[in-house]
N, C-alpha and C positions, 0 to 999 in steps of 0.2 A: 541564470547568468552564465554566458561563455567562457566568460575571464576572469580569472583566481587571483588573488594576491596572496599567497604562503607566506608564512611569518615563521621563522623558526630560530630558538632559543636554543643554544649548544652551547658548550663549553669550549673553548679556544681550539681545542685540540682537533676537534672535526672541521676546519676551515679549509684544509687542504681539501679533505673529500667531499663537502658540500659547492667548493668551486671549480670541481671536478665534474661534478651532478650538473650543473651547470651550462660547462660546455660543452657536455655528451646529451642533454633532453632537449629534442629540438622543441620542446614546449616553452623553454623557460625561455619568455621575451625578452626580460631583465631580470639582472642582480645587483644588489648592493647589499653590503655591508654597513651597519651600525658600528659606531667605537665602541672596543670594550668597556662592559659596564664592571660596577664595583664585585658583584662577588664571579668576576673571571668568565663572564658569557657574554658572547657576541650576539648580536639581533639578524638576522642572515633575511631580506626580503627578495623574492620570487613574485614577477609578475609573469602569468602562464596560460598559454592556450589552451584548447579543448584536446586537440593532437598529442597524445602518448600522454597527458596529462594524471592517470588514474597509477601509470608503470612509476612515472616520479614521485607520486607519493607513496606505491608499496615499497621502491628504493628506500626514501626516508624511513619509514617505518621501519625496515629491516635495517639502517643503518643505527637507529638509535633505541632497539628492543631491550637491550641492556643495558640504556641509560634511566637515572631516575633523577635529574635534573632536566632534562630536553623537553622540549614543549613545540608542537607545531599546532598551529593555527591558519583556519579558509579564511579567509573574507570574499564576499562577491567585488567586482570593479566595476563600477554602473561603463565607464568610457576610458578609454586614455588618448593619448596623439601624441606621436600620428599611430596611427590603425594597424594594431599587430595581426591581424588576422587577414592570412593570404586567399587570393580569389582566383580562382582559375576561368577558363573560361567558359560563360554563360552565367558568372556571376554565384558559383557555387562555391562555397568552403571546401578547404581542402582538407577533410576532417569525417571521418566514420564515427567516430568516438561517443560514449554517451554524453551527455551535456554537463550530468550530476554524477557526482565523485560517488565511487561509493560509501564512504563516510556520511558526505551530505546528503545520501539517500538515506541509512540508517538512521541518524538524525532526527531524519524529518518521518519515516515510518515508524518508527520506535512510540516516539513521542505521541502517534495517536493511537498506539496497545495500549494506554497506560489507563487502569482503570481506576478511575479517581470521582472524586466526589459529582465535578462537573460533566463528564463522562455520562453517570448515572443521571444528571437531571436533564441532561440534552434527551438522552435515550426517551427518557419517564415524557418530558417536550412534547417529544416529535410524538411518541408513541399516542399520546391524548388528542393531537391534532388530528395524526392520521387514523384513528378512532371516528371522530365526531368526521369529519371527511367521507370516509366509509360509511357509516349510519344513515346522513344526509345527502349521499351520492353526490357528493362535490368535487370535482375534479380538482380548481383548485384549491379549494383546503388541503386533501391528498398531497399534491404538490408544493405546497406552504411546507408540509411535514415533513419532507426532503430536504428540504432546505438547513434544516437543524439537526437532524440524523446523522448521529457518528460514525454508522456502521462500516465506512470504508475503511478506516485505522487497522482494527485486529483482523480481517478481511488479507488486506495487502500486508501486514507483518507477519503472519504464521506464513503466506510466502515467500519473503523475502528472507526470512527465518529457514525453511527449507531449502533456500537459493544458497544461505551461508550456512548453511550446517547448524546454526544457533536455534540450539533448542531450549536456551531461557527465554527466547523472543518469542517461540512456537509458542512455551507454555504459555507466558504474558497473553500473549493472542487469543489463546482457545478459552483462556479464564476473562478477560472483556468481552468475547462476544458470546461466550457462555451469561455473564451476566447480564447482559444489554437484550439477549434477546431472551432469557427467562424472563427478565422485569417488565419486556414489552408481552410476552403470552399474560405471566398473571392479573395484569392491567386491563388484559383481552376477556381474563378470562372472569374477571369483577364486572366490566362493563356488559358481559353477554349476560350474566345470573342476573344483575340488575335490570337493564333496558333489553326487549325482545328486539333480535337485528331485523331488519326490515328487509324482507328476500325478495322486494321491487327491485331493490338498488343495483345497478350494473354496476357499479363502482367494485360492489361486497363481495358480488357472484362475481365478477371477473377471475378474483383471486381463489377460486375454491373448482378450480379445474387448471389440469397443467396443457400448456400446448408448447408446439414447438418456438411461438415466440417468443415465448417467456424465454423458454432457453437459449433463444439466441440472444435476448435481450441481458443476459446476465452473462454469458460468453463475450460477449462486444463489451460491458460496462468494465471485468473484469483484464479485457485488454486495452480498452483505454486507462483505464486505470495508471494500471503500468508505464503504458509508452508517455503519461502527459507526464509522471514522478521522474522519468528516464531522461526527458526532453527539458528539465527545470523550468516546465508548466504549471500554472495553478492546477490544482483537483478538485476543486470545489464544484463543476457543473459534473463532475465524474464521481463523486461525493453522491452528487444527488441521484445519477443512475442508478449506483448502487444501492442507494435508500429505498430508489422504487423500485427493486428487484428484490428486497430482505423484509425492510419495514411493513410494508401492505400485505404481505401474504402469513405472518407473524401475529400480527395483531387479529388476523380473520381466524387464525387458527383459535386464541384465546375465547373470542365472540361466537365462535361456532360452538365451541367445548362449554362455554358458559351457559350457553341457551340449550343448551341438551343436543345438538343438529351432530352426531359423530361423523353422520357417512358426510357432510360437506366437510366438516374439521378436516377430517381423511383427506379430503382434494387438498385443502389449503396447506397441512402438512409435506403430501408432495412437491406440492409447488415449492415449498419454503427450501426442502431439502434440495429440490433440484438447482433450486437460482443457487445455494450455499455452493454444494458443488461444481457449479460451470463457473461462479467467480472466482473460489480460488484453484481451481483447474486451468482455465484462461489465464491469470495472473501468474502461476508459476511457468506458463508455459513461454509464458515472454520474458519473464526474468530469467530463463533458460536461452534462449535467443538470444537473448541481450546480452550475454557472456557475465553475467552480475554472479560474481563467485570470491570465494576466499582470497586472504591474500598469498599465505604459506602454501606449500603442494599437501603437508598432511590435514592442514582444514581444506582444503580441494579435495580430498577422497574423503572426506567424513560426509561435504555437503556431497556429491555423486551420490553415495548411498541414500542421502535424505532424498534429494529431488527423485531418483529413481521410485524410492518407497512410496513416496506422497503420489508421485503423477501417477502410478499404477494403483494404489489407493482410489483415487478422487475419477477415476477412467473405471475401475470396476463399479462404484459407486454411480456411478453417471450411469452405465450400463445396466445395473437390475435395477434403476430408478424408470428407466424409459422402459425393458421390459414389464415392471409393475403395473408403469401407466397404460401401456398399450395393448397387454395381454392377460395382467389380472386385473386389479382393483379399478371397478369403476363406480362412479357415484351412481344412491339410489335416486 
């Protein structure tokens, strides 16, 4: 959604300066004022465009950091009339801005680090799907398996985490898809002891050699990724890239290791490690673009050092990944 309606709960005393905010953010379309209520807070609503719309809520924030009665509140606004939002011409907004506040980005990436019960049976899901998929050379079963695959959540929050400095959301992030994608190997790796993989399957083999599509296929999912969270787009067909760049080369890793096959494991390994790298490499690199940073200047130099550390991390990484593949390890 373009359009915000900010709700915010203060105590009488900030009225001057929230109707101040007001007529200085050329975002805030409208204001009104609520009558005061019983314990001495006024209701203040803000209806707001996309334009300078992220500066007026770091304002708020830092107006009321030292309150512990204040409360501000998003809501999306499906329409209003008449039509706040100006059009220049050729019918373009007149607006650079990201779409989604950064709150309502953290919100909405937070929420899929979070590793939880449901989390673990989507993974265990998808993982069984894209199993039997793989064994049966079914493309779409494969793709059926995507479809429930979580793996995009801790994915885009360890960088969005490295975008703001937050290294409770990194952790969160490395501890989900640490377990999401152990429970998919051990699943891999019961299904290979058990049933012998069938090495007709183009589906299996595919994943147990790295090429440069793969990597560019997890370089692009990784940027979309981003740009459709940025643009307050579903992620759900960008969910499923993701899926088919993590999920299928994870699970082959298990199946190979189970059936005794190491030197194909070894490919599917690669591969795995490289799609992990080019997603969240591609992913930080747009949330860097994107200007998606702290709100304070001292958490703006803490996340500078994080993105710096991570993007040269995940670039060294990407680097002896492709030299391994191209100049040593190659399958028997």
């Amino acid at each position: 959604m373009s359009l915000k309606r900010i709700e915010v709960l203060s105590r009488i005393g900030y009225n001057r300066d929230l109707q101040r905010m007001a007529q200085e953010h050329t975002c805030v379309f409208d204001h009104f004022i609520a009558p005061e209520m019983e314990d001495q807070r006024n209701a203040h609503f803000f209806l707001v465009t996309v334009a300078g719309r992220q500066r007026f809520l770091d304002e708020l924030h830092t107006l009321f950091e030292k309150s512990d009665t204040a409360r501000i509140t998003i809501f999306d606004a499906e329409s209003t009339f008449p039509d706040p939002h100006p059009v220049e011409e050729g019918g373009q907004t007149a607006s650079d801005d990201p779409i989604t506040t950064r709150e309502a980005l953290y919100a909405q990436v937070a929420s899929g680090a979070k590793l939880s019960g449901n989390f673990l049976l989507l993974t265990l899901l998808s993982s069984i799907v894209a199993g039997i998929g793989l064994l049966e050379d079914s493309v779409a079963v494969v793709i059926g398996a995507m479809v429930i695959a979580p793996l995009l959540g801790p994915n885009l929050a360890f960088s969005l985490g490295a975008a703001l400095g937050d290294r409770r959301l990194m952790w969160r992030a490395i501890q989900a898809n640490l377990a999401g994608l152990s429970l998919t190997l051990l699943l891999g790796v019961l299904a290979g002891y058990l049933l012998e993989p069938d090495l007709s399957s183009r589906e299996l083999m595919a994943r147990t050699h790295v090429g440069l599509d793969g990597m560019a296929l997890a370089l692009a999912s990784g940027i979309a990724a981003v740009l459709s969270l940025t643009a307050g787009l579903s992620s759900t067909l960008v969910g499923v890239m993701v899926a088919v760049a993590l999920l299928p080369p994870a699970i082959t890793v298990g199946l190979m290791l189970g059936s005794g096959k190491l030197s194909l494991a070894m490919g599917a390994v690669l591969l795995l490690l490289v799609n992990v790298v080019s997603v969240n490499l591609s992913a930080q690199l747009v949330f860097f673009a994107k200007g998606i940073k702290p709100r304070t200047w001292l958490e703006q130099k803490s996340a500078r050092q994080s993105i710096a550390i991570n993007l040269a991390v995940w670039t060294l990484l990407l680097i002896a990944l492709f030299l391994a593949l191209y100049y040593g390890w190659k399958p028997l």
